[in-house]
BAKOLBA-256934 format. One record per residue (C-alpha): x, y, z; residue number from 1. Coordinates in nm, 4 decimals. Layout:
+----------+----------+----------+-----+
:        X :        Y :        Z :   n :
+----------+----------+----------+-----+
:        X :        Y :        Z : NUM :
...
+----------+----------+----------+-----+
***
This chain:
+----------+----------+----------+-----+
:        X :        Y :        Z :   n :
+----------+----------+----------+-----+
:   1.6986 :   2.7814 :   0.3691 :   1 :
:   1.7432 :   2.4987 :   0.1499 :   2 :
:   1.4636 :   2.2541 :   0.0996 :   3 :
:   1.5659 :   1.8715 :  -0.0999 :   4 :
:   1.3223 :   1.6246 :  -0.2541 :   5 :
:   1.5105 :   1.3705 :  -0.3169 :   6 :
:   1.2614 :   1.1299 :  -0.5112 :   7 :
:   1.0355 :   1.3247 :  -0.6155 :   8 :
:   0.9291 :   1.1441 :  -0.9137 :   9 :
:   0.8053 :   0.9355 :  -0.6799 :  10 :
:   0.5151 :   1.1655 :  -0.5767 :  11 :
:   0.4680 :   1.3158 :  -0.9530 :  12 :
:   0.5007 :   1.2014 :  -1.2837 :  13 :
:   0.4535 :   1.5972 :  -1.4118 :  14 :
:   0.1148 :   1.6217 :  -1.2803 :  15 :
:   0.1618 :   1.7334 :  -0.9216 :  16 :
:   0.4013 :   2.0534 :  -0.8672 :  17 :
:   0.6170 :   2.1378 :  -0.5989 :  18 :
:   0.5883 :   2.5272 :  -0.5395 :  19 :
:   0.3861 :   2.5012 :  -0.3011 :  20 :
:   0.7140 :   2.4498 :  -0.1035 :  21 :
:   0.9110 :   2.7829 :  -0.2410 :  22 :
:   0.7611 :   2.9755 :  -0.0370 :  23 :
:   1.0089 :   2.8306 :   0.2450 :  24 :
:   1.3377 :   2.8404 :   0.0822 :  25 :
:   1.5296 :   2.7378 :  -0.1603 :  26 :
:   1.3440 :   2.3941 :  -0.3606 :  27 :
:   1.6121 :   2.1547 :  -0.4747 :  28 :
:   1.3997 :   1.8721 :  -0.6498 :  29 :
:   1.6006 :   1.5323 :  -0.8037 :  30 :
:   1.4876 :   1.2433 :  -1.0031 :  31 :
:   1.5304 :   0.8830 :  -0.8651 :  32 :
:   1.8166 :   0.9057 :  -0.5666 :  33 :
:   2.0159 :   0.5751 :  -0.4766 :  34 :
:   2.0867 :   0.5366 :  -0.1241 :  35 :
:   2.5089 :   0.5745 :  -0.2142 :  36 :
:   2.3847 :   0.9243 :  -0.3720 :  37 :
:   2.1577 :   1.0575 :  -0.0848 :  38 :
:   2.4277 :   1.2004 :   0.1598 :  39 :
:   2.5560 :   1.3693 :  -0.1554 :  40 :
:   2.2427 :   1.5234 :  -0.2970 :  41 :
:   2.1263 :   1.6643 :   0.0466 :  42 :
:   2.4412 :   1.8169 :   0.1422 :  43 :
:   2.4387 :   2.2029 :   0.3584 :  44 :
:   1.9878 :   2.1562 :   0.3221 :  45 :
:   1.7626 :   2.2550 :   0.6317 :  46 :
:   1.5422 :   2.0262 :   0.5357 :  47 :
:   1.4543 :   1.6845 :   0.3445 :  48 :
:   1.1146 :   1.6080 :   0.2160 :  49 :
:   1.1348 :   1.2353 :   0.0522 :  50 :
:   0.9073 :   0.9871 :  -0.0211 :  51 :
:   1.1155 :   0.6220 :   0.0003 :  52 :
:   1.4739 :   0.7236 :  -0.0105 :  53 :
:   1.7273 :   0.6130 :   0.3027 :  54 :
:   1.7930 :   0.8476 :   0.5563 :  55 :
:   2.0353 :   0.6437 :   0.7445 :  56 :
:   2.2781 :   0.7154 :   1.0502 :  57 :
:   2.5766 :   0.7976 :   0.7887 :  58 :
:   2.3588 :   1.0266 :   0.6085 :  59 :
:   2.2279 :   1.2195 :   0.8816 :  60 :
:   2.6232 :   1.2468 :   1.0026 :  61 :
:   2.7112 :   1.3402 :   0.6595 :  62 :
:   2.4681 :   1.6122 :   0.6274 :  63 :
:   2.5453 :   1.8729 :   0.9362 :  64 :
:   2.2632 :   2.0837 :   0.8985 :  65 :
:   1.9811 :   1.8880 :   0.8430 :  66 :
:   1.6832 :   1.9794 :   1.1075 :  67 :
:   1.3668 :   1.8224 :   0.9336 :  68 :
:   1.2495 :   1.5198 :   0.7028 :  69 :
:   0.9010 :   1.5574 :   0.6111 :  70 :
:   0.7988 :   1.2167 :   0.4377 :  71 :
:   0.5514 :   1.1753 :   0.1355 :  72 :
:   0.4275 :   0.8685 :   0.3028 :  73 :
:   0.2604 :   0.7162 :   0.6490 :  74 :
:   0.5520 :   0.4591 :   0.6645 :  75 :
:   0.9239 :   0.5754 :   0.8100 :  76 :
:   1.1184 :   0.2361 :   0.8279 :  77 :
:   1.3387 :   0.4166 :   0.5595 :  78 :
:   1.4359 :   0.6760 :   0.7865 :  79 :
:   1.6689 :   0.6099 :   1.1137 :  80 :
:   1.4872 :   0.7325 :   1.3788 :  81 :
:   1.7554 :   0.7048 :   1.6481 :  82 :
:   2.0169 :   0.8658 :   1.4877 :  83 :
:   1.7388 :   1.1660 :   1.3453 :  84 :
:   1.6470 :   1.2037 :   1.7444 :  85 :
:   2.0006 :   1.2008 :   1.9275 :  86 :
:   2.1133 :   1.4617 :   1.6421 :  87 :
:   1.7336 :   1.6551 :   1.7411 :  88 :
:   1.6061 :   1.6437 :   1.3722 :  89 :
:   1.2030 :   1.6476 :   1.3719 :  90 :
:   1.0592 :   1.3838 :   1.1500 :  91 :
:   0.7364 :   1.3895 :   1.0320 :  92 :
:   0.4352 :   1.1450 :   0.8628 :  93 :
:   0.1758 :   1.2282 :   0.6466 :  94 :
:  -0.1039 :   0.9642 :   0.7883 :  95 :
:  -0.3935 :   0.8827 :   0.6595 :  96 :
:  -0.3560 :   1.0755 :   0.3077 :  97 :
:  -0.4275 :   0.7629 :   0.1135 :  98 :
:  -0.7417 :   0.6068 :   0.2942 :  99 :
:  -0.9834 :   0.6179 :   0.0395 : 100 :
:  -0.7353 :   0.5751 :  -0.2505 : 101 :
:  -0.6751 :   0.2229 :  -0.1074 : 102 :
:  -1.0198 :   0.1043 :  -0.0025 : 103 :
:  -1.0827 :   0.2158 :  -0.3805 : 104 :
:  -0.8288 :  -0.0190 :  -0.5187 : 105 :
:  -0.9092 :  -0.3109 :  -0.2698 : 106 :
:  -1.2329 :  -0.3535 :  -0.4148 : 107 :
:  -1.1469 :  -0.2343 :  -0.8020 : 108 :
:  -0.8974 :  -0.5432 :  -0.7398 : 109 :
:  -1.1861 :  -0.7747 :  -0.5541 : 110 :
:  -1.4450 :  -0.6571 :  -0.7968 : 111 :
:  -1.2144 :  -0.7442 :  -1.1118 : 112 :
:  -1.1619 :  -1.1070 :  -0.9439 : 113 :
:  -1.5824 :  -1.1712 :  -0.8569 : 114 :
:  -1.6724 :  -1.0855 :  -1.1746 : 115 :
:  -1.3634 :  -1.1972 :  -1.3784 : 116 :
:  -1.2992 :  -0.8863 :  -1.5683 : 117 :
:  -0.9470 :  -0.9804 :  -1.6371 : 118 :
:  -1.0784 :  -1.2990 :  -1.8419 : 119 :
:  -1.3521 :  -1.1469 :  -2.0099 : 120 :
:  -1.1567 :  -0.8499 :  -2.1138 : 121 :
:  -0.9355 :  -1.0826 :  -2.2414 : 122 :
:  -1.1095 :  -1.3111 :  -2.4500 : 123 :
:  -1.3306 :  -1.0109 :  -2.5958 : 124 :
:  -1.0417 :  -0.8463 :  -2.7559 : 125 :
:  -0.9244 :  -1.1864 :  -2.9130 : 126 :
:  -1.2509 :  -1.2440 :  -3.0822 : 127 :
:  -1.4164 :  -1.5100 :  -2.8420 : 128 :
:  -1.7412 :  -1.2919 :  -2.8080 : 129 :
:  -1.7694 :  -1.2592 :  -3.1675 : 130 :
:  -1.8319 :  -1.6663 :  -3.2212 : 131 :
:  -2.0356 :  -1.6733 :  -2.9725 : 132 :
:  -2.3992 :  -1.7945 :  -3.0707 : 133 :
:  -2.5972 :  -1.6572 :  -2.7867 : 134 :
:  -2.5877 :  -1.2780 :  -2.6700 : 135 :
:  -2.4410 :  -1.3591 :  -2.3268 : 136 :
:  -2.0990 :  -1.5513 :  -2.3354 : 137 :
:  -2.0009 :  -1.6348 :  -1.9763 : 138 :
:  -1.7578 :  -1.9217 :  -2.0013 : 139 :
:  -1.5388 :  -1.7940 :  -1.6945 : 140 :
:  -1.7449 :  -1.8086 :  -1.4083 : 141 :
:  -1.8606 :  -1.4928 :  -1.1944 : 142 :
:  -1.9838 :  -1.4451 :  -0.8327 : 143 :
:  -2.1520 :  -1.2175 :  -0.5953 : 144 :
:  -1.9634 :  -1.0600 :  -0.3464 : 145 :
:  -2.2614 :  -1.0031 :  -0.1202 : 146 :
:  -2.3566 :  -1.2213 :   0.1555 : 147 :
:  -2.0281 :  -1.3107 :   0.1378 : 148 :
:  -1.7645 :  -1.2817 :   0.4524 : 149 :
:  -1.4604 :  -1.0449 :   0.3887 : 150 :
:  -1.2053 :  -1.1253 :   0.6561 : 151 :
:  -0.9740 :  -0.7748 :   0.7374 : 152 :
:  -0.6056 :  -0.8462 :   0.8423 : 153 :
:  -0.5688 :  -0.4994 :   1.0414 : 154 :
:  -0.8594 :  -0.2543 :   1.1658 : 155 :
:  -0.6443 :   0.1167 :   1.1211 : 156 :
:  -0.8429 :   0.3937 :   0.8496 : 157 :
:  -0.7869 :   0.1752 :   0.5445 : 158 :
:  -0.9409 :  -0.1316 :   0.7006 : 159 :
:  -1.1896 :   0.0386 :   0.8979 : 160 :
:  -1.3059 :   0.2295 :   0.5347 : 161 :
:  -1.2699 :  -0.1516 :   0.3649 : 162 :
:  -1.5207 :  -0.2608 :   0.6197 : 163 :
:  -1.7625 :   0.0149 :   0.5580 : 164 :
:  -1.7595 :  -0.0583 :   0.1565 : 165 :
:  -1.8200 :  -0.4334 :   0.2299 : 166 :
:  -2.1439 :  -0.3737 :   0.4367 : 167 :
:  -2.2731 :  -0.1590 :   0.1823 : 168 :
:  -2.2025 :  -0.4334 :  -0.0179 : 169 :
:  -2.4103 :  -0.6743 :   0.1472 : 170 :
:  -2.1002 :  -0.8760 :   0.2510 : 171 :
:  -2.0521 :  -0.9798 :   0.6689 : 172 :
:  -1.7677 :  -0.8297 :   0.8035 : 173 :
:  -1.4751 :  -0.9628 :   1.0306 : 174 :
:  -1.1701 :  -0.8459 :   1.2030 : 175 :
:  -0.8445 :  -0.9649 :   1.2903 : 176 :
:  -0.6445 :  -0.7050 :   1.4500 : 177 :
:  -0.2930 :  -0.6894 :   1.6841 : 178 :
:  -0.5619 :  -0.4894 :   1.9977 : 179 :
:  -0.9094 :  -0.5080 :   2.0512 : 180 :
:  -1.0575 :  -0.1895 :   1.9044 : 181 :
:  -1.2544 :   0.0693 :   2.0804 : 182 :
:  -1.6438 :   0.0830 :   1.9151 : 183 :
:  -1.5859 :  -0.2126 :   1.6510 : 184 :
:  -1.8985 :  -0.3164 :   1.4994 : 185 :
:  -1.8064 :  -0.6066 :   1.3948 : 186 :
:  -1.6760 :  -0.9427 :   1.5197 : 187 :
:  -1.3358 :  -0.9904 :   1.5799 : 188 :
:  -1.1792 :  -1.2927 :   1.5468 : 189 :
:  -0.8551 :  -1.4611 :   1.5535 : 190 :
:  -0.5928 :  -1.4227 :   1.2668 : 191 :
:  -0.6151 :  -1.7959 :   1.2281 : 192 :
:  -1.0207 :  -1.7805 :   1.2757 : 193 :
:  -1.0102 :  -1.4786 :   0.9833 : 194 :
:  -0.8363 :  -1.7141 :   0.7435 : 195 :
:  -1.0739 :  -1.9917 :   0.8283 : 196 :
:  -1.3754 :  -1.7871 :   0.7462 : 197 :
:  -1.2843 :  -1.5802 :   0.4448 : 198 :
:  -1.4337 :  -1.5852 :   0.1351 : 199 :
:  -1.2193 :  -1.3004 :   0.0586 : 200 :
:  -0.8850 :  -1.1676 :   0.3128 : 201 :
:  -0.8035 :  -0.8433 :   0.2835 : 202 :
:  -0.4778 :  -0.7383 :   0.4142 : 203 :
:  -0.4129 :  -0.3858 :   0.5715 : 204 :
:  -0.1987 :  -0.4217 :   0.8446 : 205 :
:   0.2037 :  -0.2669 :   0.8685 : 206 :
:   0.5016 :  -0.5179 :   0.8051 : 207 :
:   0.6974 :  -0.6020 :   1.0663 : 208 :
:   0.8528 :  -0.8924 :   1.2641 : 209 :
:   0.4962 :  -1.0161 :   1.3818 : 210 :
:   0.3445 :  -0.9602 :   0.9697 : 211 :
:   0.6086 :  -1.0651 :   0.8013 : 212 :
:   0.5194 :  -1.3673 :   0.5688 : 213 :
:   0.1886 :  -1.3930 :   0.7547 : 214 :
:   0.0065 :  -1.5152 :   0.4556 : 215 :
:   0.2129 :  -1.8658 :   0.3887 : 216 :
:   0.1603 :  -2.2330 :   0.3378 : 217 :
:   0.0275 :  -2.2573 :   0.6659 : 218 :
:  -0.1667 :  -2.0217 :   0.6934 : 219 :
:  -0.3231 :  -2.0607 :   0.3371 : 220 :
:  -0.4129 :  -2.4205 :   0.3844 : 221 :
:  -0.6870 :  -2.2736 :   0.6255 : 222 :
:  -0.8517 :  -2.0698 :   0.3380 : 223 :
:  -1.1470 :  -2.1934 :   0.0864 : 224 :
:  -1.0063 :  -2.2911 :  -0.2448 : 225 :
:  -1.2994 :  -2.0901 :  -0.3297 : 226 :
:  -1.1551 :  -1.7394 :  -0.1104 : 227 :
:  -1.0046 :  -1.4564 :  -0.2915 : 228 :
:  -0.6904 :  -1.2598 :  -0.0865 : 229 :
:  -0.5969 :  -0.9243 :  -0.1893 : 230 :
:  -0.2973 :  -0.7130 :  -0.0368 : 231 :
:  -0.2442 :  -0.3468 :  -0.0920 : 232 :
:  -0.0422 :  -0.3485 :   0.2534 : 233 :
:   0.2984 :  -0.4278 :   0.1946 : 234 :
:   0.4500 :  -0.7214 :  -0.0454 : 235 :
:   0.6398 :  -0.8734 :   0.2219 : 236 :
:   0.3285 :  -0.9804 :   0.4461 : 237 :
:   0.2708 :  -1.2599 :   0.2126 : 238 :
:   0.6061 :  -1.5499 :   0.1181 : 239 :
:   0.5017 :  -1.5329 :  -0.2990 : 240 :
:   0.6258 :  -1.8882 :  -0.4032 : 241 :
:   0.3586 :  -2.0443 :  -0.1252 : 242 :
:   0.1192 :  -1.7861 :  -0.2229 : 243 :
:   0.1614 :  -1.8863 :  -0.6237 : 244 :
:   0.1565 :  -2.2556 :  -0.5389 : 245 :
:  -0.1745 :  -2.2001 :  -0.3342 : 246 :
:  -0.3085 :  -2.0255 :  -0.6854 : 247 :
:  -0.1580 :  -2.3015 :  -0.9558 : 248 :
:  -0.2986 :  -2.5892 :  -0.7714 : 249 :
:  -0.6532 :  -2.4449 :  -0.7385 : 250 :
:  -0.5888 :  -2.4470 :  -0.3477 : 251 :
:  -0.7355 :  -2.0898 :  -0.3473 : 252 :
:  -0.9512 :  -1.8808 :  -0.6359 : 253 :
:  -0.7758 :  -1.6019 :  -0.6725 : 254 :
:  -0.5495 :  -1.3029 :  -0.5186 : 255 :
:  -0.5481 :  -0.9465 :  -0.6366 : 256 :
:  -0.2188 :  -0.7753 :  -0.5349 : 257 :
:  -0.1101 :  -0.3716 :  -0.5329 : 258 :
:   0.2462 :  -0.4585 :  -0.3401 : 259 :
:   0.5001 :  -0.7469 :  -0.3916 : 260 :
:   0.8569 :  -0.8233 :  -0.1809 : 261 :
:   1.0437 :  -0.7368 :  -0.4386 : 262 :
:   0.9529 :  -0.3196 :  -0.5867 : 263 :
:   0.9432 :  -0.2632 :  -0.8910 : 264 :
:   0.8796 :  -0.6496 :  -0.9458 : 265 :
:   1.1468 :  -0.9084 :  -1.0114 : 266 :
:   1.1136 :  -1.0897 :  -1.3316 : 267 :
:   1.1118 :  -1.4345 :  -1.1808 : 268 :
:   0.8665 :  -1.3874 :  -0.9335 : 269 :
:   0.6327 :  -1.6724 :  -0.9640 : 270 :
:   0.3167 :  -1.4668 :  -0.8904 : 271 :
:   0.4636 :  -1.3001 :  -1.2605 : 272 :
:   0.2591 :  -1.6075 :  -1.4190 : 273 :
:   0.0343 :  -1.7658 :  -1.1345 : 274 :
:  -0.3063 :  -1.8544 :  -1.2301 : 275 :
:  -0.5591 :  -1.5642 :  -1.1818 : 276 :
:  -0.3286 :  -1.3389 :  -1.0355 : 277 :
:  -0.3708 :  -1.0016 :  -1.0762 : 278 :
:  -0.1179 :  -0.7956 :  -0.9959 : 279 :
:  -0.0967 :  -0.3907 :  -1.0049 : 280 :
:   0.2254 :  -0.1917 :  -0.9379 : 281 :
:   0.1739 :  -0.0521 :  -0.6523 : 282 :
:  -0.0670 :   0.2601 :  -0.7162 : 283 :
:  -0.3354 :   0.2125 :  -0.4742 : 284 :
:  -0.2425 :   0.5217 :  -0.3257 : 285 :
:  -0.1359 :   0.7200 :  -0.6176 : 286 :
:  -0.4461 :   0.8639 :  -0.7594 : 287 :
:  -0.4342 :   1.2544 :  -0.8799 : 288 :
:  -0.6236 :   1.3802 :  -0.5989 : 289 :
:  -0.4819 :   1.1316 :  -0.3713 : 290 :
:  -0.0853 :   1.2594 :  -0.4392 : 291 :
:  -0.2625 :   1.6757 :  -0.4247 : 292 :
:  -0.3596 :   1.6123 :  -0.0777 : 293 :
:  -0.0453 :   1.4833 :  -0.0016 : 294 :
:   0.1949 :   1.7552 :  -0.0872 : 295 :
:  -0.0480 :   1.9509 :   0.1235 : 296 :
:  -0.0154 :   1.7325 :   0.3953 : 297 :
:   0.3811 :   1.7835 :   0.3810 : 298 :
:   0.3336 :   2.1437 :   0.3572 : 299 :
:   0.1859 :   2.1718 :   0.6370 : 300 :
:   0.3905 :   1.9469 :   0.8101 : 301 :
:   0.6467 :   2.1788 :   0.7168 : 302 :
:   0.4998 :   2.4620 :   0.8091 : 303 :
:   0.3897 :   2.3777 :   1.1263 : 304 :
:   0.7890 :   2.2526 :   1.1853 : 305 :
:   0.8740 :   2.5951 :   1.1183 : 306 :
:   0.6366 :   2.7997 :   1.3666 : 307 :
:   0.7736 :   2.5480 :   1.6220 : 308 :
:   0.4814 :   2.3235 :   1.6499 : 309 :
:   0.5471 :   2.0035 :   1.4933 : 310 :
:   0.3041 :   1.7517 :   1.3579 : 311 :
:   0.2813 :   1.4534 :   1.2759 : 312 :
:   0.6081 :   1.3983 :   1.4419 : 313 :
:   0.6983 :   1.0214 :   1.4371 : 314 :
:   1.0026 :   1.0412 :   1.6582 : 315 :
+----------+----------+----------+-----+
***
């Protein structure tokens, strides 16, 4: 059997190994695959385990004997689902891998804006500290984060783990989510209410028609100039030039961002040079121990695929 990970430099950069997959077949591992290339590399394989690359309809009809795609990721909009199903291929998620990876980053991003570690940081290593004349410099202003509200954009693992760190934080809590949730101890509130009361909006909901460019002028002219907003959901939840306009006329304090429209960025973004912006590329989820568990995840996906018990199956 022949097994093809088509972007698999996309799961490792030579620190995560992929034999844990030999033991089914054949391993076929590439580099970076363009969508034109992906019919191509796949060719006579059983199976496909990829991370981002397009499975489309005239890839699945150009590859005969493809049965499974195992993904290195919770999302599937890259994959075609219909065409996967009416040709019976079995594709399969890896949820929930990443959960506390992400909370992690939310608040190493939040955390970096309250206490305005990218400033200080900053100035330090060009010399300001040195003139100063008293022991404690602390030109750029810093704030608490408890007693403060964090406002959650969507209530799945990640946000449900987000709200867990902000208690323990001291911060209040609220939720904004598509359904009411089952046992949610905290308030939930409107999407337009959870703007309203943020001091910071955290965004962990999927993008899709009703997500898309949620975060916007209008919808940023509810915030606090004084609110942070950080998204490690997807780049596309939140329309960049409204969000950098927002930030360069002191309309809001600061955003902290993991995920942009545009991956890897575009040079003229104008969050690129937006006042206290920061912005990460994309690696809440990609910690060591993060990326071990999920190759195991897809292993067993696999596995299970195999025996004739699939899980995880998404269509």
């Amino acid at each position: 059997m022949k097994i093809v990970l088509p972007d698999w430099d996309t799961v490792s950069a030579r620190d995560v190994g992929f034999d844990v997959f030999s033991r089914y077949g054949e391993v076929i591992c590439c580099g970076p695959t363009l969508p034109e290339e992906a019919a191509d590399k796949i060719g006579d394989a059983e199976i496909v385990l990829c991370n981002k690359t397009p499975i489309t309809r005239d890839v699945i009809a150009k590859c005969p004997n493809l049965r499974y795609i195992g993904l290195f990721a919770t999302g599937f909009n890259n994959i075609d689902l219909a065409a996967a199903s009416e040709r019976g291929i079995v594709v399969s998620n890896a949820g929930e891998y990443s959960t506390q990876a992400v909370v992690q980053h939310t608040f190493a991003l939040l955390l970096s804006l309250a206490g305005n570690l990218h400033a200080y940081e900053r100035s330090v290593r060009e010399g300001a500290w040195e003139m100063s004349p008293t022991f404690s410099w602390f030109l750029h202003p810093v704030h608490e984060i408890s007693g403060k509200t964090m406002a959650i954009i969507g209530y799945g693992s990640i946000g449900r783990g987000v709200a867990r760190v902000a208690e323990a934080f001291g911060m209040k809590v609220i939720v904004s989510t598509r359904s009411t949730p089952k046992d949610c101890p905290y308030p939930v509130v409107s999407r337009e209410e959870a703007f309203r009361q943020a001091d910071v909006l955290s965004v962990h909901c999927p993008l899709n028609e009703q997500t898309a460019h949620m975060v916007c002028q209008e919808t940023l002219a509810l915030m606090k100039p004084s609110a942070f907003l950080i998204n490690t959901a997807r780049g596309g939840i939140v329309k960049e030039q409204d969000l950098a306009d927002a930030l360069n006329e002191g309309r809001l304090a600061g955003a902290g961002l993991d995920v942009l429209d545009k991956e890897p960025m575009s040079p003229d973004t104008p969050l690129k040079t937006a006042k206290n912006c920061i912005i990460t590329p994309h690696i809440a989820w990609s910690p060591l121990e993060t990326r071990e568990r999920l190759v195991q995840i897809v292993a067993e996906n696999l596995e299970c695929f195999l025996a004739g018990t699939p899980k995880n199956q998404v269509n």
